[in-house]
Backbone as a printed PyTorch tensor [residue, N CA C, xyz], in Angstrom:
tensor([[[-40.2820,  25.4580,  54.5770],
         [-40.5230,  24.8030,  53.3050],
         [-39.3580,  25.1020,  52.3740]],

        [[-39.0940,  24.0690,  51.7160],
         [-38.1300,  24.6040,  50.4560],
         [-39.0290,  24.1500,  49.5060]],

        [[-38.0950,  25.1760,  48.4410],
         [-38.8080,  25.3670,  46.8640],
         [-37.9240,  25.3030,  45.7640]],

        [[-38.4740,  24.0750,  44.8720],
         [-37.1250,  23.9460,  43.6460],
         [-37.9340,  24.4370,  42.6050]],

        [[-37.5520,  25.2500,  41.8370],
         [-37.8930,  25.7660,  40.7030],
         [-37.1880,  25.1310,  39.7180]],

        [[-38.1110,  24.8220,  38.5240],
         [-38.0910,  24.1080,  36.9980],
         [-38.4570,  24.5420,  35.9470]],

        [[-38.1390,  24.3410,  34.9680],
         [-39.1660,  24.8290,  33.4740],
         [-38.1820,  25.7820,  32.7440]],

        [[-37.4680,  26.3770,  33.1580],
         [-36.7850,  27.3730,  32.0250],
         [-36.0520,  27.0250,  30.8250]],

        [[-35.6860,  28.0070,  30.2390],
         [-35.3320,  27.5100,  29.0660],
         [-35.2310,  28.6700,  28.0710]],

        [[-34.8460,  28.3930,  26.4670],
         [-34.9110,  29.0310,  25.5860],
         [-36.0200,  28.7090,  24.6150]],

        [[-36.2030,  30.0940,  24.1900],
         [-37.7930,  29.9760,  23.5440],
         [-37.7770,  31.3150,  22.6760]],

        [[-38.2270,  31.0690,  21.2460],
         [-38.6610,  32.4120,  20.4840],
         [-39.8330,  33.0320,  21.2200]],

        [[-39.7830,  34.1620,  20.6010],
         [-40.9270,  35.0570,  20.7350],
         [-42.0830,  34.9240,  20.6980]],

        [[-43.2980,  34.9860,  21.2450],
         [-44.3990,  33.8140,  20.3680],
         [-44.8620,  32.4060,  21.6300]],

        [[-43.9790,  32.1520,  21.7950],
         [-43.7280,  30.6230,  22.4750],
         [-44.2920,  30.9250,  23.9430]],

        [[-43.8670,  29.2500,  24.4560],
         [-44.4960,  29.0340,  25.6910],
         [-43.3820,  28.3210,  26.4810]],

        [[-43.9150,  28.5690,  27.6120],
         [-43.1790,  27.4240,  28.4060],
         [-43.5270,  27.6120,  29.7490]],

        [[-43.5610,  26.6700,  30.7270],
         [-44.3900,  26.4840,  31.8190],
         [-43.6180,  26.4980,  33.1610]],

        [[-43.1220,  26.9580,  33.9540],
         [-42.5020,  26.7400,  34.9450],
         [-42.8910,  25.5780,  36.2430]],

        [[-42.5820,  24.8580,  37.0170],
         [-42.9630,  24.6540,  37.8060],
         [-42.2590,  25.0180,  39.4060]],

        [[-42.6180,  24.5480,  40.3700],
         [-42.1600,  25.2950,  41.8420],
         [-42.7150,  24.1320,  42.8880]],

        [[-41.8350,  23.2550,  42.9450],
         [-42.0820,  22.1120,  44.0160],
         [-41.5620,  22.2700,  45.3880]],

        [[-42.2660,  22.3010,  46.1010],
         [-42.2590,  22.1190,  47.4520],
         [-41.8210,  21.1570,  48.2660]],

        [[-41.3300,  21.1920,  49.1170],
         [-41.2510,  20.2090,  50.2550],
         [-42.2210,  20.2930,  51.1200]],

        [[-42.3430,  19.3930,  52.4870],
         [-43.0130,  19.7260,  53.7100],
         [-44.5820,  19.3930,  53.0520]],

        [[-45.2560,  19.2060,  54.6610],
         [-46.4710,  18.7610,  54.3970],
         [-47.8040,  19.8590,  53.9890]],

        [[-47.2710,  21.1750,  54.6690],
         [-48.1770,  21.9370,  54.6550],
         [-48.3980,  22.6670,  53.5260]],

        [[-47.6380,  22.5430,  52.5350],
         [-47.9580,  23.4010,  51.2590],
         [-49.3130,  23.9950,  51.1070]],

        [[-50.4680,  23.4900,  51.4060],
         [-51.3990,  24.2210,  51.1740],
         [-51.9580,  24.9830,  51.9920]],

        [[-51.1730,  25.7020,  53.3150],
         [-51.2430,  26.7240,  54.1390],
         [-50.7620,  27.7360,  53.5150]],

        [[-49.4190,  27.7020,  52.4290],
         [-49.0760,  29.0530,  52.1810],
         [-49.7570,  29.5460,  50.5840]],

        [[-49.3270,  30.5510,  50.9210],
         [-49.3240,  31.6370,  49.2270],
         [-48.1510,  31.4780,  48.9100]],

        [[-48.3800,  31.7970,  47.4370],
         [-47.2100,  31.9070,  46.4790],
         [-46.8860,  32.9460,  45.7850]],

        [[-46.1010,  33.0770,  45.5750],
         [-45.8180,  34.4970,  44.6000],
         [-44.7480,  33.9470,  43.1240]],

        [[-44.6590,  34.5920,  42.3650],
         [-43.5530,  34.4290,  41.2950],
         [-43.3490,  35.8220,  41.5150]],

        [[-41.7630,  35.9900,  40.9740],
         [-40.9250,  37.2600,  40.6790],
         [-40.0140,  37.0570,  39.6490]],

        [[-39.3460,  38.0290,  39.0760],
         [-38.4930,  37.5680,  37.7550],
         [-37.4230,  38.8520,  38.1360]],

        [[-36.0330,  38.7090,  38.0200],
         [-35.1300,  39.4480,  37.6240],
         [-34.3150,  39.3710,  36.5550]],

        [[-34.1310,  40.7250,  35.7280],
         [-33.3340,  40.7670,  34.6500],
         [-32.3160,  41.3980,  35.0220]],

        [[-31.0700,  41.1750,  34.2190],
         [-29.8950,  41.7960,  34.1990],
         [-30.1210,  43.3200,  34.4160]],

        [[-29.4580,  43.6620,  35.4820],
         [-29.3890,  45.4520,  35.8230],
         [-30.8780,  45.8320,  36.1050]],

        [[-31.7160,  44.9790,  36.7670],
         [-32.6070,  45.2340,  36.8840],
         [-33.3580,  45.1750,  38.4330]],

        [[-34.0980,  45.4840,  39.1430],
         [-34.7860,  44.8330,  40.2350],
         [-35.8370,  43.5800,  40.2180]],

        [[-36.0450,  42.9340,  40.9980],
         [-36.7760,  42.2020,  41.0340],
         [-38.0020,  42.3210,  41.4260]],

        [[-38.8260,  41.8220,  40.1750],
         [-39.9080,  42.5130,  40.2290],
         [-41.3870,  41.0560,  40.5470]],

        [[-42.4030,  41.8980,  40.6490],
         [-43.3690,  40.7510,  40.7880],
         [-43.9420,  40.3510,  39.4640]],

        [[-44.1660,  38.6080,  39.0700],
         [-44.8920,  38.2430,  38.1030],
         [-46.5690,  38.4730,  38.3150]],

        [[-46.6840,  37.8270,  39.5730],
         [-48.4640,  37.1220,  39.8620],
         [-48.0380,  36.8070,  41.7330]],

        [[-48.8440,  37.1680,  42.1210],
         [-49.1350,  36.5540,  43.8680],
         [-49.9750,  36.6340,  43.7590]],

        [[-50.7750,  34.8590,  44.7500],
         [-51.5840,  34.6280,  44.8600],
         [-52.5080,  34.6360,  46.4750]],

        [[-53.8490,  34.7940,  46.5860],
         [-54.3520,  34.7460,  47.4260],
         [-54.8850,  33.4100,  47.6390]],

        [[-55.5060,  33.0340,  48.7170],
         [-56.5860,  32.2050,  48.6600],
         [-57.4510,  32.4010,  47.7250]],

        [[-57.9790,  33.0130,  47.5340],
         [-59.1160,  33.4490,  46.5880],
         [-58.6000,  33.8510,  45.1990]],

        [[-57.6910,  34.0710,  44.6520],
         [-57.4900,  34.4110,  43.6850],
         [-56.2120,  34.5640,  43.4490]],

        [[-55.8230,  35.3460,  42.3200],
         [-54.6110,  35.8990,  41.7110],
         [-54.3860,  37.3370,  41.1170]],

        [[-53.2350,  38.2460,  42.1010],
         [-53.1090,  39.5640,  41.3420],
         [-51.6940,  38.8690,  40.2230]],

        [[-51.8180,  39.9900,  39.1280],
         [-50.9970,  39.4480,  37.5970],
         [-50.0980,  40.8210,  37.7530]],

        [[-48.9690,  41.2920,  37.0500],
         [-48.4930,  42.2410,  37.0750],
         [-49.3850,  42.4890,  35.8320]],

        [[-49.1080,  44.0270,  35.6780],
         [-49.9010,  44.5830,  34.1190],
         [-49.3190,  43.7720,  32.7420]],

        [[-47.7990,  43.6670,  32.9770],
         [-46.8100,  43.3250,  31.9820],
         [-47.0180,  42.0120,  31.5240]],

        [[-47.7080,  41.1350,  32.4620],
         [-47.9760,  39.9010,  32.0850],
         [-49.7120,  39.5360,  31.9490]],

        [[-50.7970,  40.3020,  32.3060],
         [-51.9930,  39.8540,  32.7360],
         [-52.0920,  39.2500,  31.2550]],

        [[-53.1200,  38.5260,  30.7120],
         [-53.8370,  37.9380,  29.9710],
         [-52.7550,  36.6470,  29.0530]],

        [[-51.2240,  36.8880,  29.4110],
         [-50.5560,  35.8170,  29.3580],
         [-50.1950,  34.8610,  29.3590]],

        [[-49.7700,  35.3750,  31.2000],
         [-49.4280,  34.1650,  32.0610],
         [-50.5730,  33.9460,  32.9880]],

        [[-50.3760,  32.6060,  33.3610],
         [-51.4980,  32.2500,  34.3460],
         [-50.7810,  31.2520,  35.3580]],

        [[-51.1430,  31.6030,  36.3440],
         [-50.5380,  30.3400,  37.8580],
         [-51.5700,  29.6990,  38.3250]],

        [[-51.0860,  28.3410,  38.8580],
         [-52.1160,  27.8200,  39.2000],
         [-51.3340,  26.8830,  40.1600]],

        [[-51.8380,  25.7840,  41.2000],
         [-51.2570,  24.9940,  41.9700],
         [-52.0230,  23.2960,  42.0300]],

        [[-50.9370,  22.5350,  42.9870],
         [-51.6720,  21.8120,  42.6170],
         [-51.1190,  21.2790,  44.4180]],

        [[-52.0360,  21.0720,  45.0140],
         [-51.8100,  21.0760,  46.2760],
         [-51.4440,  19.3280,  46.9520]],

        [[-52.0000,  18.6850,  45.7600],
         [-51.6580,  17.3470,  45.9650],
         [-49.8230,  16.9020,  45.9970]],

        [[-49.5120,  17.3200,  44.7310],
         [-48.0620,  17.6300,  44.5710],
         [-47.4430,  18.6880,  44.8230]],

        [[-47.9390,  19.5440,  45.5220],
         [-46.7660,  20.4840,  46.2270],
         [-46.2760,  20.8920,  45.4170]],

        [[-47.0430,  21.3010,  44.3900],
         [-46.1710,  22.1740,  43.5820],
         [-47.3530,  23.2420,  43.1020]],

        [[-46.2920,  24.3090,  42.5020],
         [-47.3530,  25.6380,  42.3390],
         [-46.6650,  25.5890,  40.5170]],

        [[-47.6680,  25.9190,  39.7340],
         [-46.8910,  26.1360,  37.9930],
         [-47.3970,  27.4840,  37.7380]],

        [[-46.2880,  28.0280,  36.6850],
         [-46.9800,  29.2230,  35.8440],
         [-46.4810,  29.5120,  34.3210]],

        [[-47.6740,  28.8880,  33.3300],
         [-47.8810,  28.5880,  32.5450],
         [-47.5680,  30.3020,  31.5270]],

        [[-46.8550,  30.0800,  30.9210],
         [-46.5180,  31.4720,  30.3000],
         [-46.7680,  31.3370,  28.6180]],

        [[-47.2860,  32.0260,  28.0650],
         [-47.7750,  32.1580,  26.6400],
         [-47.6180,  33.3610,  25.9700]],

        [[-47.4250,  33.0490,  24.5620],
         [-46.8230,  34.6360,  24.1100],
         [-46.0940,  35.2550,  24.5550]],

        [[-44.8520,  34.8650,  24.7760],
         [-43.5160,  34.7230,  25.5000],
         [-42.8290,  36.1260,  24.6330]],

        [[-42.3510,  37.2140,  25.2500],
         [-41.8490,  38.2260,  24.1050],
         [-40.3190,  38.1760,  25.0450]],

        [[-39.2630,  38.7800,  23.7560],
         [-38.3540,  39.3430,  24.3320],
         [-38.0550,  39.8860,  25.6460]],

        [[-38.8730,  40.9390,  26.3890],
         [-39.0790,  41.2710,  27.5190],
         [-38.7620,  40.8330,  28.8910]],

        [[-39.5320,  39.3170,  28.6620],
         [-39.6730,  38.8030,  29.5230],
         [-39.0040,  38.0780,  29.7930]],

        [[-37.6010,  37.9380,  29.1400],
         [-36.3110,  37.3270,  29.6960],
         [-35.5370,  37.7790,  31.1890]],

        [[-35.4610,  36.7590,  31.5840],
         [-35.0430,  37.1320,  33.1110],
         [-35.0240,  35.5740,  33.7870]],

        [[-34.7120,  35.6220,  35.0910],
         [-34.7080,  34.5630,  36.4540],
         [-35.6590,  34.8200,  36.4970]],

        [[-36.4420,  33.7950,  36.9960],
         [-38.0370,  33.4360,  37.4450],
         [-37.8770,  32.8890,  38.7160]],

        [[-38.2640,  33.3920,  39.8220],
         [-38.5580,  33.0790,  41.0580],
         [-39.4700,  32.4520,  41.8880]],

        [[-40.0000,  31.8260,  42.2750],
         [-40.8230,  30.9300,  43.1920],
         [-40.6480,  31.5620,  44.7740]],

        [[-41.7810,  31.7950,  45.2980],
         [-41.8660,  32.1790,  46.8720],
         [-43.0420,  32.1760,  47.9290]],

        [[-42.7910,  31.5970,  48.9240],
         [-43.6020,  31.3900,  49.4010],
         [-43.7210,  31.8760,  50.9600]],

        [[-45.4620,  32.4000,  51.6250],
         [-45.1290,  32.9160,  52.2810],
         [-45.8280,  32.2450,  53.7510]],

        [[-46.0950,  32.3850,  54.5090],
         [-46.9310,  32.2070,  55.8500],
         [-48.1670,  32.0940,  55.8560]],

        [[-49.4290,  31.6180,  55.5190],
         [-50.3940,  31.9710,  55.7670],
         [-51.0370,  33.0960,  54.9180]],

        [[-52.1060,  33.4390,  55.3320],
         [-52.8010,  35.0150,  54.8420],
         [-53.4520,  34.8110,  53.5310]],

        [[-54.6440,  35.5050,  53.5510],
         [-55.6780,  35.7670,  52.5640],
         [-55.6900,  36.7320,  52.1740]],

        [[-54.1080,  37.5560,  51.3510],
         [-54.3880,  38.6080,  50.8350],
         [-52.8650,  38.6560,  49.6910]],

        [[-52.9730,  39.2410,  48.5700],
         [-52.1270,  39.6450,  47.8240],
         [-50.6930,  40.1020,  48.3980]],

        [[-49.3050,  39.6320,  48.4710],
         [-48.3520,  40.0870,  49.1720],
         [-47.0730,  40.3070,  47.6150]],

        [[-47.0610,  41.2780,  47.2640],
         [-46.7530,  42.0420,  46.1250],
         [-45.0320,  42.8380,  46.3870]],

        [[-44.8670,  42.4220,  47.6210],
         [-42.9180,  43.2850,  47.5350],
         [-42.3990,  41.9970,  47.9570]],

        [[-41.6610,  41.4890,  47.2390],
         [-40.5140,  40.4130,  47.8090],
         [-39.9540,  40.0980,  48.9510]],

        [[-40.2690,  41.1460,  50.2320],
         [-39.8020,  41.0780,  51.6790],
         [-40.9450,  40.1900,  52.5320]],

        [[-42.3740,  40.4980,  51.4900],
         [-43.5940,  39.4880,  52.3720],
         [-43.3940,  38.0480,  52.4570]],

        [[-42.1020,  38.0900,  51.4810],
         [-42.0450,  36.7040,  50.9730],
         [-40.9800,  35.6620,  51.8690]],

        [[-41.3650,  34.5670,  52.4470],
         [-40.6540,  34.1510,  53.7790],
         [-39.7860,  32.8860,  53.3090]],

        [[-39.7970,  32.2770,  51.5380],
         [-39.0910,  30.7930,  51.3660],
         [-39.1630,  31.4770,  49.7450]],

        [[-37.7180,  31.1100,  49.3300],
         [-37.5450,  31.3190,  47.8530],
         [-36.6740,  30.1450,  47.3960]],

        [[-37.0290,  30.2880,  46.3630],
         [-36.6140,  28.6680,  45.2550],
         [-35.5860,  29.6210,  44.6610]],

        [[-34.7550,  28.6060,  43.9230],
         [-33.2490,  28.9300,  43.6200],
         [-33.3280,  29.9650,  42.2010]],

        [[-34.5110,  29.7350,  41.3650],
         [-34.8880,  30.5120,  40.5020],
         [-34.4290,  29.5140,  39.0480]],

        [[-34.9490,  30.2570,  38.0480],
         [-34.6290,  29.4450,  36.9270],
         [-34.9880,  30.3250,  35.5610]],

        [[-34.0400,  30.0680,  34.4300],
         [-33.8890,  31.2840,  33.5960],
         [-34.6810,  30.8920,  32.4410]],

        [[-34.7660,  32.0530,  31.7840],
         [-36.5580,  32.1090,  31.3380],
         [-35.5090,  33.2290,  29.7890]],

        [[-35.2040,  32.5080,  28.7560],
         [-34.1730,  33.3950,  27.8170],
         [-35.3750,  33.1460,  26.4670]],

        [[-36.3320,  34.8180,  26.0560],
         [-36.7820,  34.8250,  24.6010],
         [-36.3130,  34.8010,  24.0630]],

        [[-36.1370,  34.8350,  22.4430],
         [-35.3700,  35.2920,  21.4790],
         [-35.8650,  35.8220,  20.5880]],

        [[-36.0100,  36.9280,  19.8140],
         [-36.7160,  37.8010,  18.9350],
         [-36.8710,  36.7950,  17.6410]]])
Protein backbone atom coordinates (compact mmCIF):
# COMPACT_ATOMS: atom_id res chain seq x y z
CA UNK A 1 0.00 0.00 0.00
CA UNK A 2 1.16 3.52 -0.35
CA UNK A 3 0.22 6.44 1.78
CA UNK A 4 0.05 10.24 0.89
CA UNK A 5 -0.22 12.36 3.71
CA UNK A 6 -2.14 15.94 3.67
CA UNK A 7 -3.40 18.66 5.94
CA UNK A 8 -0.42 20.47 7.37
CA UNK A 9 0.15 23.69 7.77
CA UNK A 10 0.54 26.80 9.96
CA UNK A 11 -1.70 27.46 12.77
CA UNK A 12 -1.74 29.56 16.19
CA UNK A 13 -2.02 28.07 19.33
CA UNK A 14 -5.57 27.32 20.08
CA UNK A 15 -6.33 26.14 16.47
CA UNK A 16 -7.10 23.16 14.47
CA UNK A 17 -6.32 21.41 11.63
CA UNK A 18 -7.04 17.99 10.31
CA UNK A 19 -4.68 15.78 8.59
CA UNK A 20 -5.55 13.32 6.16
CA UNK A 21 -3.64 9.82 4.97
CA UNK A 22 -4.85 8.35 1.61
CA UNK A 23 -4.21 5.14 0.57
CA UNK A 24 -3.83 3.25 -2.40
CA UNK A 25 -4.72 -0.49 -3.10
CA UNK A 26 -7.87 -2.25 -2.48
CA UNK A 27 -7.41 -3.61 0.84
CA UNK A 28 -7.19 -0.65 3.05
CA UNK A 29 -9.50 -1.97 5.38
CA UNK A 30 -7.31 -5.02 6.37
CA UNK A 31 -4.73 -2.80 7.89
CA UNK A 32 -4.17 -0.59 11.09
CA UNK A 33 -2.95 2.67 11.22
CA UNK A 34 -0.82 4.50 13.30
CA UNK A 35 0.20 8.37 13.26
CA UNK A 36 3.74 9.46 14.54
CA UNK A 37 5.19 12.99 14.60
CA UNK A 38 8.89 14.06 14.59
CA UNK A 39 10.39 17.24 15.80
CA UNK A 40 13.61 18.76 15.16
CA UNK A 41 16.41 16.88 17.37
CA UNK A 42 13.96 14.76 18.36
CA UNK A 43 12.75 10.95 17.96
CA UNK A 44 9.88 9.89 16.49
CA UNK A 45 7.37 9.43 18.49
CA UNK A 46 3.75 7.91 18.51
CA UNK A 47 0.53 10.20 18.07
CA UNK A 48 -2.56 7.45 18.26
CA UNK A 49 -2.50 3.62 16.79
CA UNK A 50 -5.30 2.11 16.05
CA UNK A 51 -6.87 -1.28 16.61
CA UNK A 52 -9.78 -2.84 15.18
CA UNK A 53 -11.59 -2.07 18.08
CA UNK A 54 -10.41 1.04 19.06
CA UNK A 55 -7.73 3.68 19.56
CA UNK A 56 -4.58 3.99 21.97
CA UNK A 57 -3.80 8.22 22.11
CA UNK A 58 -0.37 9.19 23.38
CA UNK A 59 -0.86 11.01 26.93
CA UNK A 60 0.43 14.30 25.15
CA UNK A 61 -2.39 14.31 22.87
CA UNK A 62 -5.48 12.24 24.52
CA UNK A 63 -8.64 14.39 24.75
CA UNK A 64 -7.34 16.50 21.66
CA UNK A 65 -6.74 14.70 18.89
CA UNK A 66 -8.94 12.14 17.55
CA UNK A 67 -8.44 9.58 14.37
CA UNK A 68 -10.80 8.17 12.62
CA UNK A 69 -11.05 6.39 8.99
CA UNK A 70 -13.01 6.14 6.37
CA UNK A 71 -12.69 2.86 4.63
CA UNK A 72 -14.72 3.78 1.61
CA UNK A 73 -12.00 6.34 0.60
CA UNK A 74 -9.00 4.86 1.77
CA UNK A 75 -8.19 7.23 3.74
CA UNK A 76 -7.49 7.39 7.54
CA UNK A 77 -7.83 11.46 9.17
CA UNK A 78 -6.67 12.92 12.44
CA UNK A 79 -8.49 15.70 13.44
CA UNK A 80 -6.31 17.81 15.89
CA UNK A 81 -7.77 20.59 18.26
CA UNK A 82 -6.20 22.87 20.67
CA UNK A 83 -3.19 22.81 18.71
CA UNK A 84 -0.23 24.15 21.24
CA UNK A 85 3.24 25.06 20.43
CA UNK A 86 4.45 21.57 21.29
CA UNK A 87 3.06 19.90 18.89
CA UNK A 88 4.97 21.21 16.04
CA UNK A 89 6.65 18.59 14.15
CA UNK A 90 6.25 16.05 10.79
CA UNK A 91 3.18 14.09 11.12
CA UNK A 92 3.39 10.64 9.88
CA UNK A 93 0.87 8.19 8.49
CA UNK A 94 1.57 4.24 8.78
CA UNK A 95 0.31 1.40 8.13
CA UNK A 96 0.59 -2.04 9.14
CA UNK A 97 -0.43 -5.86 8.24
CA UNK A 98 -3.35 -7.03 9.71
CA UNK A 99 -3.79 -7.54 13.64
CA UNK A 100 -6.19 -6.64 16.37
CA UNK A 101 -3.97 -5.02 18.65
CA UNK A 102 -2.27 -1.59 19.42
CA UNK A 103 1.30 -1.50 17.55
CA UNK A 104 2.97 1.57 19.40
CA UNK A 105 7.05 1.50 18.13
CA UNK A 106 7.44 2.59 14.56
CA UNK A 107 9.25 -0.80 13.48
CA UNK A 108 5.50 -2.58 13.75
CA UNK A 109 4.87 -0.29 11.21
CA UNK A 110 5.20 -1.95 7.54
CA UNK A 111 4.04 1.36 4.85
CA UNK A 112 4.77 5.07 5.71
CA UNK A 113 3.45 8.21 3.97
CA UNK A 114 5.91 10.91 3.13
CA UNK A 115 4.77 12.91 6.23
CA UNK A 116 3.57 16.45 6.42
CA UNK A 117 4.43 19.48 8.67
CA UNK A 118 2.24 20.44 11.35
CA UNK A 119 4.07 24.34 12.44
CA UNK A 120 2.04 26.10 15.90
CA UNK A 121 2.72 29.41 16.65
CA UNK A 122 2.46 30.85 20.18
Amino acid sequence: VQLQASGGGLVQAGGSLRLSCAASGRTFSSYTMGWFRQAPGKERELVAAASWSGTYYADSVKGRFTRSRDNAKNTEYLQMNSLRPEDTAIYYCAAANGGNRYRKEALEYDYWGQGTQVTVSS
